[in-house]
C-alpha positions as CSV (number, residue, x, y, z in Angstrom):
1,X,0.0,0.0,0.0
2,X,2.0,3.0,-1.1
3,X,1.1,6.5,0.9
4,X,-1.4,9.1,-0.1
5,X,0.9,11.9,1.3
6,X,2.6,14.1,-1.2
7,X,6.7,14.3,-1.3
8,X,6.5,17.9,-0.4
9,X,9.4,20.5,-0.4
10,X,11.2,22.5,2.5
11,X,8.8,23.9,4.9
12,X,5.8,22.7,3.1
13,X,2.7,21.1,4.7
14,X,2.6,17.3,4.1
15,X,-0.8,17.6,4.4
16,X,-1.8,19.8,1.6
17,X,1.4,21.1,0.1
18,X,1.1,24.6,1.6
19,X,3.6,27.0,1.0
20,X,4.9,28.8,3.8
21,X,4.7,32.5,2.9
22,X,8.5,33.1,3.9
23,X,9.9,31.1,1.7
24,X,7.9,33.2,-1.5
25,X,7.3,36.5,0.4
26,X,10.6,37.4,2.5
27,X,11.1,41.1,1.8
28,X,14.4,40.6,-0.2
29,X,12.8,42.4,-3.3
30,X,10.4,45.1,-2.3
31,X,10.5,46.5,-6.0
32,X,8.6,46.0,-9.4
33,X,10.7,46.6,-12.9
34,X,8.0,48.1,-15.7
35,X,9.0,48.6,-19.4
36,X,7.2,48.9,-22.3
37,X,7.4,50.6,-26.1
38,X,5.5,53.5,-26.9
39,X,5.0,56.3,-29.9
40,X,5.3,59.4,-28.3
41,X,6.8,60.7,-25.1
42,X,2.7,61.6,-24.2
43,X,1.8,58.4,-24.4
44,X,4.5,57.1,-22.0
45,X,4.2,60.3,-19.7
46,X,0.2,58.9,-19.7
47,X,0.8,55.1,-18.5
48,X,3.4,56.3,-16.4
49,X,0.8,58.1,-14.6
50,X,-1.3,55.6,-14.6
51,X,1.4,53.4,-12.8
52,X,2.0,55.6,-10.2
53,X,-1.6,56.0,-9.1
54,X,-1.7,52.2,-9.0
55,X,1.5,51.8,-7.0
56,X,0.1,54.6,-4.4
57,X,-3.3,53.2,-4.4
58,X,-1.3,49.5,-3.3
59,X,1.3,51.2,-0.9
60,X,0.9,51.5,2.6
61,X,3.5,53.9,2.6
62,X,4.6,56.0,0.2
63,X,6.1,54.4,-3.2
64,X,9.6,55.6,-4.5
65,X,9.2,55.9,-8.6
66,X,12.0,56.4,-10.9
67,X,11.6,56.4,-14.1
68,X,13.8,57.2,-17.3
69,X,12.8,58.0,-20.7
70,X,14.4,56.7,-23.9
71,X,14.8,57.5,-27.1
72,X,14.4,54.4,-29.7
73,X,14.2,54.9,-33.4
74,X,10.6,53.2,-33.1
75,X,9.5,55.4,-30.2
76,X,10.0,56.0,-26.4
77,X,10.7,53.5,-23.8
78,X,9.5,54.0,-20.3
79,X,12.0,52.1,-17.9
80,X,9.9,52.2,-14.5
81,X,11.1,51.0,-10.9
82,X,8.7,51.1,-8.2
83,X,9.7,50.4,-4.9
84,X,7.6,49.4,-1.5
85,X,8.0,49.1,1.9
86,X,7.4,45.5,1.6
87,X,7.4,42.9,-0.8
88,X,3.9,41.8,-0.7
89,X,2.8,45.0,-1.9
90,X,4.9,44.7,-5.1
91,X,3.7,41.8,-5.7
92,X,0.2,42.9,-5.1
93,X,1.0,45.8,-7.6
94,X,1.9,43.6,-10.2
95,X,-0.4,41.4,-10.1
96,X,-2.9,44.6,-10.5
97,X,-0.7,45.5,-14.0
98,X,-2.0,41.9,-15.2
């Protein structure tokens, strides 16, 4: 008769396989990376914010932005790093941008 309980991983519940949060939420990377394409510096200027009303709406505490504008022969490219005071908020805010 073989056993019905899953081989789980490290710190994992034999039971059901839960996940303890430390091991995915930890607070090592509190921030988000955003980059996309666009046809004018408006239109970038525009998501970008967008973004940061999202990412203040999510934080508890204020959110650090920085952002940098690019020149590319097809258009402007918003590079966008937005930092929290924890990591379950970034990943809160990006699963928001999905």
């Amino acid at each position: 008769m073989s056993h019905t309980i899953n081989n789980c991983r490290a710190r994992e519940t034999a039971a059901c396989c839960c996940v303890d949060t430390g091991i995915v939420i930890d607070n090592s990377d509190c921030s988000a990376r955003w980059s996309a394409l666009f046809p004018d510096r408006q239109a970038a200027e525009a998501k970008l914010a967008a973004l940061t009303g999202k990412a203040q709406h999510t934080a508890s505490e204020p959110c650090q932005i920085a952002s940098h504008f690019i020149s590319e022969p097809d258009g402007i490219r918003l590079n966008a790093e937005f930092t929290f005071a924890c990591q379950a908020e970034a990943l809160i805010f990006q699963l928001a941008l999905r």
